[in-house]
N, C-alpha and C positions, 0 to 999 in steps of 0.2 A: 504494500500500500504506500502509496505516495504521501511526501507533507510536504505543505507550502513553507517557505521560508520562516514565518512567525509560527510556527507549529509551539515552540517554548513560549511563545508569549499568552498563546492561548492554555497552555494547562497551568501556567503559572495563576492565571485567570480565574482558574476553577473551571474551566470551560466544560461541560460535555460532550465530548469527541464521538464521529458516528462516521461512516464509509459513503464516500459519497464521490461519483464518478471517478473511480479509483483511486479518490484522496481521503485522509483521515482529516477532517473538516469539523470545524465545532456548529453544535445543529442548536444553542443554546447557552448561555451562563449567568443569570440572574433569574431567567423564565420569559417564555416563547411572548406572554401577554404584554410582559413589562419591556422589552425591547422592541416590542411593534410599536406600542403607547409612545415610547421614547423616540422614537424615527416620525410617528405623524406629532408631535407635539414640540418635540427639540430635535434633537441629532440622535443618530446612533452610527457606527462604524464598523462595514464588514472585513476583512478581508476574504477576497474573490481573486487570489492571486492563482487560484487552477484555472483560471482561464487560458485559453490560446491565443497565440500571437502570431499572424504570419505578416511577413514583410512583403511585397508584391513592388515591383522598382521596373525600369526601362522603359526603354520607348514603347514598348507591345504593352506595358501593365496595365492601361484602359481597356486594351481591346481582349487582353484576358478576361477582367474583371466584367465587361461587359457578356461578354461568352458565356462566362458561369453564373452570375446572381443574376437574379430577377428585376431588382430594380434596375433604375435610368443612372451608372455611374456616371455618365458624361455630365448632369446636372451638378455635380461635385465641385466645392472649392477650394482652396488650401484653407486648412481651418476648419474645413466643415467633415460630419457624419453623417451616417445614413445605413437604417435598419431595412436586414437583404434578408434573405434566403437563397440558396443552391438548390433550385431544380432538381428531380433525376429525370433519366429519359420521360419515363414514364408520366410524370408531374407531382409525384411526391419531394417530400421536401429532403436532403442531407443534413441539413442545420441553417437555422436562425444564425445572423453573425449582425454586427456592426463595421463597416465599412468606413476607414477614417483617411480624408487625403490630406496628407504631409505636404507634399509638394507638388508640384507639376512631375510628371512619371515615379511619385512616390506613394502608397498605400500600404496602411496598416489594416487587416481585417485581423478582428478578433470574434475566436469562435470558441464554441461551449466546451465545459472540459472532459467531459465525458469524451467526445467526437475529435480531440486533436487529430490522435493516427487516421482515422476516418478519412478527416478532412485533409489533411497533407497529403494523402493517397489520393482523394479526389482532385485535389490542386494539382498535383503531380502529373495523373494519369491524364489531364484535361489542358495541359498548359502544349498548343499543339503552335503558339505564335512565339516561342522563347524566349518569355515575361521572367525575369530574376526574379524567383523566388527564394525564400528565408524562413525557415521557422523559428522563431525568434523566442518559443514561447520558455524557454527556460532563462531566457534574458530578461521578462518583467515579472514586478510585482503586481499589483491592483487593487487599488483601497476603494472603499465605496463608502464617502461621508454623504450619508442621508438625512433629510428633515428641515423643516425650516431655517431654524438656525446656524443649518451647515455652513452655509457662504459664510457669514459674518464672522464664524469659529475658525474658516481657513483663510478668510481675507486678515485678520491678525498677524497673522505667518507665512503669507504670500505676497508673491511682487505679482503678477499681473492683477489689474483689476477685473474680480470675476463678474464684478455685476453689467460689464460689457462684453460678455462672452453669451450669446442668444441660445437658446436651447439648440440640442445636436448641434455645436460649437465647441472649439477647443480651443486652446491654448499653451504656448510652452511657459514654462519661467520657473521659479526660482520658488522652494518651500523650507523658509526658514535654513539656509543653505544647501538645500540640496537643491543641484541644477537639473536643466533638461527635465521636470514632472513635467507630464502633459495634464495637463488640466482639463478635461472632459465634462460640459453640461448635460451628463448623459444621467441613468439609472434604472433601476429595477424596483423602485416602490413608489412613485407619484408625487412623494412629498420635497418634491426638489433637492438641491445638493450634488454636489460632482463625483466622479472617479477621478483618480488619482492614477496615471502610470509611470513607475520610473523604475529604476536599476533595482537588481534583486537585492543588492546587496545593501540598498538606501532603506530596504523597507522596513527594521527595525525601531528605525532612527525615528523614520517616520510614524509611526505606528505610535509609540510612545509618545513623542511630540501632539500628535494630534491629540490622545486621548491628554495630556496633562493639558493642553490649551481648551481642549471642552468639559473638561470635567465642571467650570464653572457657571457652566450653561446649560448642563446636563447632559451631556454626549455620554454615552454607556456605546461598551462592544456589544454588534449585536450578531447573532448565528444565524444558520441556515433556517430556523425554524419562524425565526421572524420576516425573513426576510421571504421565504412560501407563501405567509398570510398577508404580505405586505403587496406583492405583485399578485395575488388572488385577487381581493379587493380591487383593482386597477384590471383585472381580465385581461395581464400580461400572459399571454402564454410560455407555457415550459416544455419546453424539448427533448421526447421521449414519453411525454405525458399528453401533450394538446398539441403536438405537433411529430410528423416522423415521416418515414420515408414512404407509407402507405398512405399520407394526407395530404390535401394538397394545398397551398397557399387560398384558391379561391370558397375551400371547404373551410379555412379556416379564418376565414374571415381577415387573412392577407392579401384579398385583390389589391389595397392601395398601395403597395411596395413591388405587384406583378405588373408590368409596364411593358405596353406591346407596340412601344415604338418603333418606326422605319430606322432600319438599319441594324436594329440591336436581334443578333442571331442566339439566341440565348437555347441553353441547354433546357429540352423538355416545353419549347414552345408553341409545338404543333400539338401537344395534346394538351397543354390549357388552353389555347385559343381553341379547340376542340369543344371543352370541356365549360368555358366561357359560354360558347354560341348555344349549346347545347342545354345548359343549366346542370346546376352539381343537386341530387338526392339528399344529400347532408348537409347541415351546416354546427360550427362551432359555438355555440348560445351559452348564454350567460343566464342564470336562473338564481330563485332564493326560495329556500324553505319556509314554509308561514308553520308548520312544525316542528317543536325542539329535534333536531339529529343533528348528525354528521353525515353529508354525504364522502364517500370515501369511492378514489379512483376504483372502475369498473362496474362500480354497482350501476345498473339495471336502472334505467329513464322508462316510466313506460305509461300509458295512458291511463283512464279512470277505469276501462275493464281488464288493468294489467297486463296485457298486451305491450311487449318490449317496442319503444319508437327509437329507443336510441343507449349511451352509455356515458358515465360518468369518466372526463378525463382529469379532471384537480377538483378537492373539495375541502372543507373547511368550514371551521367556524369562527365569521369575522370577528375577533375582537371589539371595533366601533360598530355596526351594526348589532353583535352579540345576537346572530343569525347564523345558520349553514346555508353557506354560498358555494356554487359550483359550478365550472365549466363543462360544459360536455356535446356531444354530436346528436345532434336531432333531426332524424327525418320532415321531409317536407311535410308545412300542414302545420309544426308547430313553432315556428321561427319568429311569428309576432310576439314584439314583448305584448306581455299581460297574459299569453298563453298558459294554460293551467297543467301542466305536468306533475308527475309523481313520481318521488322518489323509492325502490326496492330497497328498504335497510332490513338485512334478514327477514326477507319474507312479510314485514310491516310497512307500508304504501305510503307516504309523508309526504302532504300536497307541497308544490313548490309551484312560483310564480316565473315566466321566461323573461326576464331582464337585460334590458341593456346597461354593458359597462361603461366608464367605470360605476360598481357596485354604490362607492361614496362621493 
């Protein structure tokens, strides 16, 4: 099993360590409630440094990049980001990634950590215009300062001004001496706040640093388990669960990132436009329990005469709403929000209503 760089900072922590895309990753260390609270109300701080990092450089690296993801990289500026996915033939998806341009023939895509080898073999087996590729992923770290008061907790300790960096925007500079962080207006729970990426070797420094400049603001470490309920709430999808190589971006409610622009030959576009013209059977729906449960991945969506319409892929019970809320695929017929679904929790039927996200 793999550990990220702070692996000591978090059992120093107390952390509760759990296996997670073949890293040992803390899913916890105060309590999953009190670090959600702490990210929509103040700060909290993950590290996400098992993500992957590829570099993508030269003159072909557009025309790669346009090849494989879905969306329109040519809209791209130095500075700027942009949430992709990788096609396969067929039109399921390889991985969700972010999409970040450095430079003019320079790109960083970062993708999930489960799917590194995945993806490198894809990047690989696909790169047919001889775009320099890099896997760089054991060269970053990746902090995730969440919550309101994140900016204001790292504009302390930071030289670029982040309150002029616009959403998917980025930044280089300087954190309380350490150089070259890129400063990312990105995230994974909705309540604002940056990523952080720089050298493996800076991230302890960092790590500490952040937490002693927020501790007066309330910034708390938060785990894996907060940060589930945090992107639930928001109807972020997660990969392997609400998204996979059997789904396809238009089922999942990512047509606005599939872009069927002239010129962009992208892998697996003859059978979304297929699948477009056609209409998809399925869709990705956001729902809420008007019953105390949990709905829990796989369980059973099914109508008022029990009858399976569909399957649960992330479920939960939100914190701020203090509801079970869930994602999951619904055949046609029940895609209206307000639609009346039920959820199978061993064999007991829990009315739930079809929602659109975000949940808050």
């Amino acid at each position: 099993m793999q550990k990220t760089v702070l692996y000591d900072r978090h059992i120093a922590l107390g952390a509760k360590m759990t296996e997670f895309a073949g890293f040992t990753m803390p899913v916890e260390y105060t309590g999953i409630n009190a670090e959600h609270m702490a990210v929509r109300e103040a700060a909290g701080m993950f590290d996400v440094s098992h993500m992957g990092e590829f570099r993508v450089r030269g003159k072909n690296a557009l025309a790669f990049l346009q090849h494989i993801c879905s969306n329109d990289i040519s809209q791209l500026k130095p500075g700027r980001a942009q949430y992709n996915c990788l096609p396969n033939e067929s039109g399921g998806i390889v991985d969700d990634l972010i999409v970040y341009m450095i430079a003019e023939n320079d790109y960083l895509a970062v993708v999930n950590a489960g799917n590194i080898e995945k993806d490198w073999n894809w990047f690989e087996s696909h790169n047919k215009v001889g775009a320099e590729l890099e896997n760089a992923s054991n060269d970053y770290a990746l902090l995730a300062v969440q919550g309101p008061r994140a900016t204001s907790i790292l504009q302390r300790i930071s030289s670029p001004d982040l309150s002029s960096i616009p959403y998917y925007s980025f930044a280089f500079g300087n954190l309380n001496g350490i150089d070259n962080v890129i400063f990312s207006n990105t995230g994974y729970t909705g309540s604002g706040g940056f990523e952080l990426y720089l050298k493996t070797e800076d991230a302890s420094k960092a790590w500490d640093m952040i937490l002693d400049a927020g501790k007066p603001e309330g910034l708390i470490p938060a785990g894996l388990g907060a940060r589930d309920t945090l992107r639930l709430e928001m109807g972020f999808c997660l990969y392997g669960n609400d998204i996979s190589d059997t789904t396809s971006p238009l089922e999942g409610g990512l047509a606005w990132i599939t872009k069927f622009v002239s010129g962009k030959d992208f892998i697996g576009r003859g059978a979304l436009e297929y699948q477009k013209a056609k209409g998809v059977d399925r869709r990705l729906k956001g729902f809420v329990l008007e019953e105390r449960g949990i709905p829990r991945t796989h369980y059973e969506l099914v109508d008022e005469h029990g009858e399976q319409i569909g399957e649960v892929t992330s479920g939960t019970m939100s914190p701020i709403l203090r509801k079970g809320i869930g994602l999951g695929y619904l055949k046609r017929g029940y895609w209206d929000d307000g639609s009346v679904i039920y959820v199978n929790i061993r064999g007991k039927l829990l009315r739930a209503v079809v929602t659109k996200t975000p949940f808050i």
